[in-house]
C-alpha positions in Angstrom: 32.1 -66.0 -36.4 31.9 -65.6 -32.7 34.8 -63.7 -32.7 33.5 -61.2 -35.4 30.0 -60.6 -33.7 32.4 -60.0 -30.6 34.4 -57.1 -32.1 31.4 -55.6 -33.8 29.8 -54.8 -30.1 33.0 -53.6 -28.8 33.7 -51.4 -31.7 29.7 -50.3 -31.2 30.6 -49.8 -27.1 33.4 -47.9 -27.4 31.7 -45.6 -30.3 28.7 -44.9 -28.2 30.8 -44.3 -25.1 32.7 -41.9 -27.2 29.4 -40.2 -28.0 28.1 -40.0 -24.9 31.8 -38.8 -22.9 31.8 -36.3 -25.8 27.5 -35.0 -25.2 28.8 -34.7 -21.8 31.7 -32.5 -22.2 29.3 -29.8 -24.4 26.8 -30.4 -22.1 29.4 -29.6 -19.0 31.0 -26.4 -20.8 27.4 -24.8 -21.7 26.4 -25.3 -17.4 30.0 -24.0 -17.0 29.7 -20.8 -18.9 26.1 -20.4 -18.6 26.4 -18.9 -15.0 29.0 -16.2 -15.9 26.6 -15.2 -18.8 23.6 -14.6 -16.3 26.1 -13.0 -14.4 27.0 -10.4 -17.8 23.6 -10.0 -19.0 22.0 -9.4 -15.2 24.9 -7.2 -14.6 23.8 -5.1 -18.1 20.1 -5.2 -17.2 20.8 -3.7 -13.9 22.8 -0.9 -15.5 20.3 -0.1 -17.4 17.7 0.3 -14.8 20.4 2.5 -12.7 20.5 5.0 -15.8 17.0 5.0 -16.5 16.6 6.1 -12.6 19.7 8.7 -13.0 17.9 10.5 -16.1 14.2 10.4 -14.2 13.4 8.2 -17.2 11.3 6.0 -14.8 9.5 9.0 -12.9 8.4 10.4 -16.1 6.9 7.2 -17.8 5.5 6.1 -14.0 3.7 9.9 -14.3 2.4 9.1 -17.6 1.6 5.5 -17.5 0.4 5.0 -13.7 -3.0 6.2 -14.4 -3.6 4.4 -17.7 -2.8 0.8 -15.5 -4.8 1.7 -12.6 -7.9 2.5 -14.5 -8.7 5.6 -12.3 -6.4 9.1 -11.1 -6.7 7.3 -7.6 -5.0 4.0 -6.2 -7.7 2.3 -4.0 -5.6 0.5 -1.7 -8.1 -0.1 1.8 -11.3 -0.5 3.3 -12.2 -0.1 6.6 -15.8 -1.1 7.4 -16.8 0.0 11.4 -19.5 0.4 13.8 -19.1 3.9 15.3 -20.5 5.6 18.6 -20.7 9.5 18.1 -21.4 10.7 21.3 -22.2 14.7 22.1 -22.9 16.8 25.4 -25.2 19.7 24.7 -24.9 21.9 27.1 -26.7 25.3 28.0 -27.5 27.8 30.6 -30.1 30.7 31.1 -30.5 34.1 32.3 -27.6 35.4 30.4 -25.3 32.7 31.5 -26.0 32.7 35.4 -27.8 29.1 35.7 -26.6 26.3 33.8 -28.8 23.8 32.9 -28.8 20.0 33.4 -26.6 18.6 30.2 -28.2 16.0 27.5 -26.1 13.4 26.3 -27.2 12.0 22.9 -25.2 8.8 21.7 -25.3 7.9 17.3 -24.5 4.6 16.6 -23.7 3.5 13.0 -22.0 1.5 10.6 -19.3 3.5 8.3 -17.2 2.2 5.7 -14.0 4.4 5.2 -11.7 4.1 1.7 -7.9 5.4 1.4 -6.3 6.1 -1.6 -3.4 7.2 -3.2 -3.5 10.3 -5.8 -1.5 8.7 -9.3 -1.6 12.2 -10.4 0.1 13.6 -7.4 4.0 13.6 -7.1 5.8 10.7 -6.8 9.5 10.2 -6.4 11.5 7.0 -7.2 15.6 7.2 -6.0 17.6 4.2 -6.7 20.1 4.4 -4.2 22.3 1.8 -3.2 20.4 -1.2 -5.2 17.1 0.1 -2.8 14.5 1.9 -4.6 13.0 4.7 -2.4 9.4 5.3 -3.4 8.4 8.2 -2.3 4.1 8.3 -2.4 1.4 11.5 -2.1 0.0 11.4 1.4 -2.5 9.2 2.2 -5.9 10.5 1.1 -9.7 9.5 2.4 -12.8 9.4 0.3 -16.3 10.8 1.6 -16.9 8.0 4.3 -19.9 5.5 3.8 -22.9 6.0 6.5 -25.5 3.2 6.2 -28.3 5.8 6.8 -30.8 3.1 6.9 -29.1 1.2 10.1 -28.3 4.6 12.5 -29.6 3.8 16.3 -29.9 7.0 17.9 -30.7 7.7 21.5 -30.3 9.6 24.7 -28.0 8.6 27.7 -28.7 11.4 30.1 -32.1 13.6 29.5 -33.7 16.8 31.6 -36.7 17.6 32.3 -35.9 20.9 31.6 -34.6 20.4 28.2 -35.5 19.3 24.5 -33.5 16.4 23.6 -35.0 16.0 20.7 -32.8 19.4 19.4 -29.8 17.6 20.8 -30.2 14.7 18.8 -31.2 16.9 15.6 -27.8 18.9 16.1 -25.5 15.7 16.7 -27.9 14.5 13.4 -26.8 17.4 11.5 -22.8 16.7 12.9 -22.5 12.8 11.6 -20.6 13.8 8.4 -18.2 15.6 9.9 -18.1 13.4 12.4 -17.2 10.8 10.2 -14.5 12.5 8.2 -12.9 13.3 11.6 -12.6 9.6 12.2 -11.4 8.7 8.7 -8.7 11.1 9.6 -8.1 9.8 12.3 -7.7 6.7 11.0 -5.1 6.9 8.4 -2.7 5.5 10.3 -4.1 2.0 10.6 -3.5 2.0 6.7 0.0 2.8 6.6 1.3 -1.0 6.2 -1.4 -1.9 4.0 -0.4 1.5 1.8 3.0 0.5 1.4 2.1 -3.2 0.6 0.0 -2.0 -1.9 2.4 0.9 -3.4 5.6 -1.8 -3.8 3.1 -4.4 -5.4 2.2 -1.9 -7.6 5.5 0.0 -8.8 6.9 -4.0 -9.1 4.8 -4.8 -11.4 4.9 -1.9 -13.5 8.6 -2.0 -14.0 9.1 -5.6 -14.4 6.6 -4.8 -17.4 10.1 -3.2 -18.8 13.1 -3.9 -16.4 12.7 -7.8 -15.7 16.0 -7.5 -13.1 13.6 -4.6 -10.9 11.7 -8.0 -9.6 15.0 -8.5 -7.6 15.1 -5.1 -6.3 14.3 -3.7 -2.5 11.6 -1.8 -2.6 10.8 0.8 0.5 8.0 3.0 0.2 7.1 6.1 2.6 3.9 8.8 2.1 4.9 12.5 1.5 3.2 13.6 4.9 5.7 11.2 6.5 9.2 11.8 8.7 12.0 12.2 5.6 14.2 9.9 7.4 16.4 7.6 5.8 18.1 5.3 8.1 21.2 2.8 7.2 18.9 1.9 3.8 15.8 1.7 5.7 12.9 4.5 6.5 12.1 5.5 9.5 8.4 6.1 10.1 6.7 8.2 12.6 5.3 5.7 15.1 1.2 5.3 14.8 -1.2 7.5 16.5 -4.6 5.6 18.8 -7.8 6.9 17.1 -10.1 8.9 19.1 -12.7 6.7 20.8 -15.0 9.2 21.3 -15.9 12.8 19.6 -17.5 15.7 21.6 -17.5 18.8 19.2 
C-alpha cells in the first residue's frame, strides 16, 4: 500500500515537472522571438514615418491640423512680466538754434507684461534627415505688450528753471507704447530656449497622435529669422543679443 501511494507521487512529480519544463520552453521561445518582432514592426513603423516626411504628408496635415489642436492661429509659448525704466532727455535751444537750453530728464517707471508667440498659420517646415527631424518655425512674434496703467511712477531727474517739464513728461507719456514694443523686441531673444521647448513638445505630441515610433525621434527646432545653419545634425544658432537697458528716442 505504501509502495502504491509512493509511485502515485512520483508519477504526479514527474507529470508536473514535465508541465512546468514544457510552460517554460513556450514561455522562453515567445521572450526569444519577441525582441526580433519589436525589432520588424519598429523597423516598419519608422518607414512609414520616413515616407510620410518624403511625400510632405506630415507638413500638410501639421498645416491643416496645428490650428484645430492649439485652439487659436497663434502658439502662446512665454510670458515675460517686468518692471521697466523709460528714461528720455528733452532737449532744446532758442534763438534759432544759438543757445541751448538746460536739458530735462524725465524717468517712467512701470510694470509690463510681454507675450511671444508662434504664428500656426505661417510656414513651417519638417525635414527628416538622418533619423533627426528639423523643425523649421515662423519667426518669433510679440503681442501688444501689457502696461499696468494704474501702477506708472513718473518723475523728473534733472529739471530747469527755464523749462516746462511737465511737456517732457507728457511727450515721454505719449512715447510708452512704442517704448514698450521696442523692448519686447528687444527681448525676443531671452525666449529662444523656451520657443524651442515649447515647439518640440508640441510637434511630439501631435505626431505620436499618429506615428507612435516619432516619440523616439530627435527633435531640433530653429525660427525662420534664425542663421540656416546645419551643423554635424545639430543647428547652429546665432548667439543671444543684451536688451537695451535704457531707451532715449
Amino acid at each position: 500500500m505504501q509502495r502504491s501511494n509512493v509511485a502515485i507521487l512520483a508519477a504526479t512529480a514527474l507529470a508536473i515537472c514535465m508541465i512546468l519544463g514544457l510552460s517554460a520552453f513556450f514561455v522562453a521561445r515567445e521572450i526569444a522571438s519577441a525582441p526580433a518582432d519589436l525589432v520588424e514592426k519598429s523597423g516598419e513603423a519608422l518607414a512609414d514615418i520616413a515616407a510620410a516626411f518624403a511625400d510632405h504628408t506630415v507638413e500638410i496635415r501639421f498645416a491643416s491640423e496645428a490650428v484645430e489642436i492649439a485652439g487659436s492661429q497663434f502658439l502662446q509659448f512665454a510670458t515675460l512680466e517686468e518692471t521697466e525704466i523709460f528714461e528720455r532727455i528733452d532737449s532744446s535751444t532758442v534763438l534759432w538754434g544759438t543757445v541751448t537750453l538746460p536739458d530735462v530728464v524725465v524717468e517712467a517707471r512701470a510694470p509690463v507684461t510681454y507675450t511671444y508667440t508662434l504664428d500656426l498659420q505661417g510656414r513651417w517646415e519638417l525635414d527628416l534627415i538622418d533619423g533627426i527631424l528639423f523643425v523649421t518655425a515662423p519667426a518669433i512674434g510679440v503681442n501688444e505688450p501689457a502696461i499696468d496703467a494704474s501702477r506708472i511712477e513718473y518723475r523728473v531727474k534733472q529739471d530747469s528753471l527755464v523749462r516746462d517739464s511737465d511737456a517732457a513728461l507728457e511727450a515721454l507719456r505719449r512715447l510708452l507704447t512704442d517704448l514698450t514694443r521696442q523692448r519686447a523686441t528687444d527681448k525676443i531673444d531671452l525666449v529662444r530656449d523656451t520657443g524651442r521647448r515649447q515647439v518640440e513638445e508640441f510637434v511630439r505630441a501631435w505626431l505620436v497622435h499618429d506615428y507612435e515610433e516619432s516619440k523616439r525621434l530627435r527633435i531640433e527646432v530653429r525660427f525662420a529669422d534664425e542663421a540656416e545653419a546645419v551643423v554635424s545634425g545639430a543647428l547652429t544658432i546665432p548667439g543671444d543679443s543684451a536688451a537695451r537697458n535704457d531707451l532715449q528716442p
